[in-house]
N, C-alpha and C positions, 0 to 999 in steps of 0.2 A: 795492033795489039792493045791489047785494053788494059785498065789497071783498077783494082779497089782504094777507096777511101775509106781510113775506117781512125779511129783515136787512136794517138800514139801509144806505147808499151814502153816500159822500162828498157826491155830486151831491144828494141828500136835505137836506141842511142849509139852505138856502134856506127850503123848505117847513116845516121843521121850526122855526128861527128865526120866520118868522111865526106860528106855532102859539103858541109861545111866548110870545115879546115881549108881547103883551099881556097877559096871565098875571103874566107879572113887575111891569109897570106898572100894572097895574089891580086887582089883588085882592090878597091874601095868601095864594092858596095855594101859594104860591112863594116861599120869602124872599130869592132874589136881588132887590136893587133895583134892576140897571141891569140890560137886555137883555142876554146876548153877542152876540157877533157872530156872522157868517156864518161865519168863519174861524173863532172859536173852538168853535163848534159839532162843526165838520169835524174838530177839536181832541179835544173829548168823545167825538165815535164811534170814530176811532181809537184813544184809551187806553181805554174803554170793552170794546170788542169784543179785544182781548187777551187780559181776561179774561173778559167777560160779555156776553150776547147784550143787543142794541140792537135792536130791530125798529122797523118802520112797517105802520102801514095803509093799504091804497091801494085808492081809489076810482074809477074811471075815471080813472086815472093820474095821479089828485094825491092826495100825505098828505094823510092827514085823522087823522094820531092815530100818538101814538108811543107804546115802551114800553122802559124797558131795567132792568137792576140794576145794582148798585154795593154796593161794600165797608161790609160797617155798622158793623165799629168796626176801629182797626188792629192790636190788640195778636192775638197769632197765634194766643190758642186761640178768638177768636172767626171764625173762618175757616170753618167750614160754616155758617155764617149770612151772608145776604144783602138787601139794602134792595131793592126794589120802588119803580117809577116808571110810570106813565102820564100823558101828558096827549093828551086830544084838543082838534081843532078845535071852537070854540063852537057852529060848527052841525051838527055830527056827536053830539053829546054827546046820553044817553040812544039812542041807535039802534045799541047792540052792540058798540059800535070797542073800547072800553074793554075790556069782555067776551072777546071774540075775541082782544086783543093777549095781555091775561094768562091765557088757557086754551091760547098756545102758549108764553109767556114761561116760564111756571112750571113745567111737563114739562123743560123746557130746563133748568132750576135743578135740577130732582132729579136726572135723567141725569148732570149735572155733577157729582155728589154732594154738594150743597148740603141741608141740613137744616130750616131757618128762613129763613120768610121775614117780614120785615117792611116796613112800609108807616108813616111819617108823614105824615098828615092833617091840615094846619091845619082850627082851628072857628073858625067851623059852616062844613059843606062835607057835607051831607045826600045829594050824589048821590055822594060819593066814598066816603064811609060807606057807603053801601047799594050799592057795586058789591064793596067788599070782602067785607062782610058777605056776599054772596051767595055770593061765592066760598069760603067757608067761616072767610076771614079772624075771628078775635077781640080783641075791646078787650084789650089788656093794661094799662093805664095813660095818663095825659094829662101833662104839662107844663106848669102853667097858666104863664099869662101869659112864654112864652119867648121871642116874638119879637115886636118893634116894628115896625107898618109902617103907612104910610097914616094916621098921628095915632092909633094905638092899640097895646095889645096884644095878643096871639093866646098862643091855648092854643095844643097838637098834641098830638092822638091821636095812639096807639100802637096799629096791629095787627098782630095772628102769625099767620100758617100754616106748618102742620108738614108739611113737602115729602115726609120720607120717614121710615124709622126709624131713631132713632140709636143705629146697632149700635157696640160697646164694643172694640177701638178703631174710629175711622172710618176711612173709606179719604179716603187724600188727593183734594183736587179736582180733574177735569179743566179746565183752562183752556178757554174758548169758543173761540178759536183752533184748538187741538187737535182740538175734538169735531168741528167742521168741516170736519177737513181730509181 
């Protein structure tokens, strides 16, 4: 079965939230503790897609897997650099959704003029390691024991991909908004 990648929709946030939500309550590879909401969600895409593309995977017309970036640190010469995000649905997971979201996510980052990308991993998380790894992503570093959840602590891996070349000076980024329109 195949599935479309297309920008996420307001109307997407429902789907999206259930993808989630249990992610958040049940594992660590998320370290929010409480779910957002429906409404908050709807929240995220819109400040999201302002500046950076938010997509979904769709399956015979229900998400089954998101994808988006966000800002990775605020201070402003880190500004061609960008955080990476997937998560798919549980039963989607290992069948490409992941693969597919960020082989259109990441083209979207460098046209933007985005340089680095980065990717935090809580451990052990073995299929999310070996989906970045495939994509060319590398270990930079770990964080042992940085976040508390579920009666323990967790490391998070750190990986990089180098989106483009970083020509001296850079040219400013186009906003997702922009590239779109």
């Amino acid at each position: 079965m195949s599935f479309e990648i297309r920008v996420a929709q307001l109307e997407d946030a429902s789907a999206i939230q259930a993808i989630y939500a249990p992610i958040v309550t049940g594992t660590a590879i998320s370290f929010e503790e409480v779910p957002p909401s429906v409404e908050e969600i709807q929240k995220r895409i819109t400040a999201t897609l302002q500046t950076y593309p938010y997509l979904v995977a769709v399956r015979e017309g229900k998400v089954v897997g998101y994808a988006y970036a966000s800002q990775h640190r605020a201070r402003a010469a880190y500004r061609w650099a960008v955080d990476v995000t997937v998560y798919i649905a549980k039963s989607e997971r290992r069948r490409g959704v992941g693969r597919n979201l960020y082989e259109v996510l990441l083209p979207i980052l460098a046209r933007q003029g985005y340089r680095s990308a980065y990717a935090g991993i809580s451990q052990p998380n073995s299929g999310s390691v070996g989906l970045h790894e495939q994509l060319g992503f590398r270990h930079i570093g770990t964080y042992p024991k940085v976040g508390y959840k579920l009666g323990q602590w967790h490391d998070v891996g750190y990986w990089h991909l180098q989106l483009g070349k970083s020509a001296c000076p850079p040219s400013e980024i186009c906003p997702y908004s922009e590239l779109v329109d």
